[in-house]
C-alpha positions as CSV (number, residue, x, y, z in Angstrom):
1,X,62.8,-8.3,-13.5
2,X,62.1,-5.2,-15.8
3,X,63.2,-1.4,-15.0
4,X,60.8,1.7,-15.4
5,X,62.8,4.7,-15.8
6,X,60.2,7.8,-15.7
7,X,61.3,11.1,-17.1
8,X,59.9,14.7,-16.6
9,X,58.3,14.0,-14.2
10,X,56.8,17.3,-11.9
11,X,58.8,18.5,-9.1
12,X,55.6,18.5,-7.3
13,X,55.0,14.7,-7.6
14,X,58.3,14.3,-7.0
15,X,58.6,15.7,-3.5
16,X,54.7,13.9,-2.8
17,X,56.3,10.9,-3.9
18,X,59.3,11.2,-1.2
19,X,57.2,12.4,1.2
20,X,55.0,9.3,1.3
21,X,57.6,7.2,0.8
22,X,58.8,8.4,4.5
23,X,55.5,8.1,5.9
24,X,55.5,4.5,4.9
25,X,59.1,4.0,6.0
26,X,59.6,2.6,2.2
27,X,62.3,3.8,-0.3
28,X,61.0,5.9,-3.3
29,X,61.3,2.8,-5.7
30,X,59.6,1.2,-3.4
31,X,56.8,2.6,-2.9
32,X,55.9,3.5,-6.1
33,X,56.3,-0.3,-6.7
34,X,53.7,-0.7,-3.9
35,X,51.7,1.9,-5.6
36,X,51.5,0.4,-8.8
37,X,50.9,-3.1,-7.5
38,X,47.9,-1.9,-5.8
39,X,46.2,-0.2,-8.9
40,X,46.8,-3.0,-11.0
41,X,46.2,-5.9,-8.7
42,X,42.5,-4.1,-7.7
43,X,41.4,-3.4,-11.0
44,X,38.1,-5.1,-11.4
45,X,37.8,-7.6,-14.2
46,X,37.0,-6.5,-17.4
47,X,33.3,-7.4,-18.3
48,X,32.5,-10.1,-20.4
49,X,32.5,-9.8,-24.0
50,X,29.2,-10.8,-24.6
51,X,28.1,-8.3,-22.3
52,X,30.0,-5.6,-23.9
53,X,28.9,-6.6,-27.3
54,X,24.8,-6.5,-26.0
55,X,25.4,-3.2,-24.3
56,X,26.8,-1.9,-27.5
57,X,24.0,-2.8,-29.4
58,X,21.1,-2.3,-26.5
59,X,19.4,-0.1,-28.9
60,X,19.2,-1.1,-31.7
61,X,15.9,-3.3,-32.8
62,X,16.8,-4.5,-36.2
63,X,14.6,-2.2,-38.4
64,X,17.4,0.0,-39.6
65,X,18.8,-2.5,-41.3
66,X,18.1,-3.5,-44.8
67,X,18.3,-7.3,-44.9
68,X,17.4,-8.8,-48.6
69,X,14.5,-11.5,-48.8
70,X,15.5,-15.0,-48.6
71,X,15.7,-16.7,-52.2
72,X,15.1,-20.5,-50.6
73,X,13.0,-22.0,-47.5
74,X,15.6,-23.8,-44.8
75,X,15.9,-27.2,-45.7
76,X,16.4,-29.6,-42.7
77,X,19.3,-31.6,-43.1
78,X,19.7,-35.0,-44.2
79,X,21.6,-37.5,-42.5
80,X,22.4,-40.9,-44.5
């Protein structure tokens, strides 16, 4: 199991930190264990990438790009 040492951190967290810890009957490492737990276990997925990548791009239509002509027609391909 790892260790999380956290330094400077404000008095004021501090004593909010010890104070809930009471209210929840936990220790101090324990509850910030519980805390972290439950932001990370209820983050929501991260959206698809092709999703990202369409959102991204949403507005562009293709005209601001300079594409050069094609040289040669598509060929189909031969199979032998």
């Amino acid at each position: 199991m790892a260790t999380l040492t956290i330094r400077g951190l404000d008095d004021a967290i501090h004593a909010r930190l010890r104070v809930q810890a009471a209210r929840h009957g936990r220790s101090m490492e324990a509850e910030v264990r519980a805390i972290l737990s439950e932001q990370l276990e209820s983050a929501p997925p991260s959206r698809p990438l092709g999703s990202r990548i369409r959102e991204r791009f949403a507005g562009l239509d293709g005209t601001e790009l300079d594409l050069p002509a094609r040289q040669d027609a598509p060929r189909s391909a031969a199979f032998e």
